[in-house]
Every structure is written in C-alpha cells, then in structure tokens.
C-alpha positions as CSV (number, residue, x, y, z in Angstrom):
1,X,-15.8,-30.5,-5.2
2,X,-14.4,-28.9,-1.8
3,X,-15.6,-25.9,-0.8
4,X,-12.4,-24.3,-1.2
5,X,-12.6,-24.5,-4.5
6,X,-16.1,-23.3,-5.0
7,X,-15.2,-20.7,-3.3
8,X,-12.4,-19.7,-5.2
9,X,-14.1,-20.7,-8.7
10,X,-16.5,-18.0,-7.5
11,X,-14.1,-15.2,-6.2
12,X,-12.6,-15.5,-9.9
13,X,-15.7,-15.0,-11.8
14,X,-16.5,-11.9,-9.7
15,X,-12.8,-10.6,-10.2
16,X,-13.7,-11.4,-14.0
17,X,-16.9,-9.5,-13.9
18,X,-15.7,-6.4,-11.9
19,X,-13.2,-6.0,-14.5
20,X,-15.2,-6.3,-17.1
21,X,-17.9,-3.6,-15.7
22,X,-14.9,-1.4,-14.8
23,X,-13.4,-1.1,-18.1
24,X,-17.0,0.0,-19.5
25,X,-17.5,2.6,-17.4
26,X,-13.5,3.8,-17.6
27,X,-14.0,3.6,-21.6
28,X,-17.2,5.5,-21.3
29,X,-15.8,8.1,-19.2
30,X,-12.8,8.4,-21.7
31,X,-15.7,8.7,-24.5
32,X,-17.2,11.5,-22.8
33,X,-13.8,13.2,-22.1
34,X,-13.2,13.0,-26.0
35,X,-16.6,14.2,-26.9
36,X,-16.2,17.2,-24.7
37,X,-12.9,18.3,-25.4
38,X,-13.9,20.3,-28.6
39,X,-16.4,22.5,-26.4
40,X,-14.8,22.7,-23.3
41,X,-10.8,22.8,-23.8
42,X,-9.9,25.4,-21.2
43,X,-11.6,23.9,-18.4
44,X,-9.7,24.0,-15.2
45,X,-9.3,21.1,-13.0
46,X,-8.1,22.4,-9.9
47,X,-8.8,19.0,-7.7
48,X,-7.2,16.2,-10.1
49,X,-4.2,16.2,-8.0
50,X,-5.4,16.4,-4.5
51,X,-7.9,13.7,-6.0
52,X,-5.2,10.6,-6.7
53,X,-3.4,11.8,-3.2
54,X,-6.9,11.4,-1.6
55,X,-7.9,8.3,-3.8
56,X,-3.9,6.9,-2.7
57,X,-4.3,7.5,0.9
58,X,-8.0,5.9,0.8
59,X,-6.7,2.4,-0.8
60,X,-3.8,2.7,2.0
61,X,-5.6,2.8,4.9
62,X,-8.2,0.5,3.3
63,X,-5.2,-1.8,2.6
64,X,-4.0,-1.6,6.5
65,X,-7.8,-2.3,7.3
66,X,-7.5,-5.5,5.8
67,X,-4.5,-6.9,7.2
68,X,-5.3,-5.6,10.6
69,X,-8.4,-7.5,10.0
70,X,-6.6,-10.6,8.9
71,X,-3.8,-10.4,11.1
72,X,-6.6,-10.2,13.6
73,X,-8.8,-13.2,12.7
74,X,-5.6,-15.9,11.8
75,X,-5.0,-15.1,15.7
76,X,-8.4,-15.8,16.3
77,X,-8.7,-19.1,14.8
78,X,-5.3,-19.9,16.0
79,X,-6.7,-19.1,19.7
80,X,-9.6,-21.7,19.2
81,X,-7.7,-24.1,17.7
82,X,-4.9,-24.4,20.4
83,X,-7.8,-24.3,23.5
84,X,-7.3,-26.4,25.8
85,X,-9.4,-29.7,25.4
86,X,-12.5,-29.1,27.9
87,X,-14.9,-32.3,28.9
88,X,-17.7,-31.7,29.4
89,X,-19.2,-31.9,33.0
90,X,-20.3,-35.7,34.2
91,X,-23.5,-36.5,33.8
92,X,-25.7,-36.7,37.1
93,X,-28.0,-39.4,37.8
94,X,-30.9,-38.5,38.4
95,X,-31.8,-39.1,42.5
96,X,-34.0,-41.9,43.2
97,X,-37.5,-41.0,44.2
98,X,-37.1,-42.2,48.2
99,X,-33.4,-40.0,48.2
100,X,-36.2,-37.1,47.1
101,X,-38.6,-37.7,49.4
102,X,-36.2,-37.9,52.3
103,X,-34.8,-34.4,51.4
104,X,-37.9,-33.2,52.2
C-alpha cells in the first residue's frame, strides 16, 4: 500500500474520531445547559457575542496561517525540485608517496 494512502487512511480515522469526541462533549455541554436552566434562568451572558466574533476571527487568521504555510512550502519543494543538477566534485587521486616526499 503507498504511503499516500496510509496516510490518508489515517487522516480519516482521526477526522472520524475528533468528531466523534466533539459531539460528546457538545451533547454534554447541551445536557448541562438543560439541567441548569430550571435554577438559573435569568443568568446574563454578557460575552456570548464577543465570544463567536473572537472564536470567528481565531479560525481566520488560523485559516490564513495555513495557507501562508502551504503556499510557503509548495514553493519550497518546487525550489528543490527545479535546482540545478550539481556533480559532485572529481575525485582526487591520492599523490603517490615519492610526489609526497618531494613536497617536502
């Protein structure tokens, strides 16, 4: 099996368990919420809004992260690939012992 899909076989399960996780603790916190509700009706929840703005701009700028990172590393992979092709410096021989000795 490539690697590819290994790796994409695994990025799926993790997407599968994140979501799975997430919906436990949103159903939890919706539990709660309900339970509450009876005792605390008239609580005030001055920061919901400012909240989702915040939570918006955070997954933007996390969003342009991203890109700017991949934008970022395409151009670096496209610079390695399209490098010149270097050889490598000849080999030397290695001098004779008399060519040595006469250096002296």
């Amino acid at each position: 099996m490539p690697i590819t899909d290994i790796t994409k076989t695994a990025e799926e399960q993790v997407l599968g368990y994140l979501a799975i996780a997430q919906e436990v603790v949103v159903d939890g916190v919706h539990r709660v919420s309900e339970a509450v509700q009876p005792v605390l009706p008239d609580v005030p929840r001055p920061f919901v809004a400012e909240a989702a703005e915040l939570l918006d701009g955070a997954f933007t700028f996390a969003e342009k992260l991203l890109q700017s990172g991949h934008q970022f590393t395409s151009r670096l992979i496209e610079a390695a690939d399209n490098a010149p092709d270097i050889k490598p410096a000849p080999k030397t021989s290695a001098a004779s012992p008399a060519a040595k000795a006469s250096a002296k």
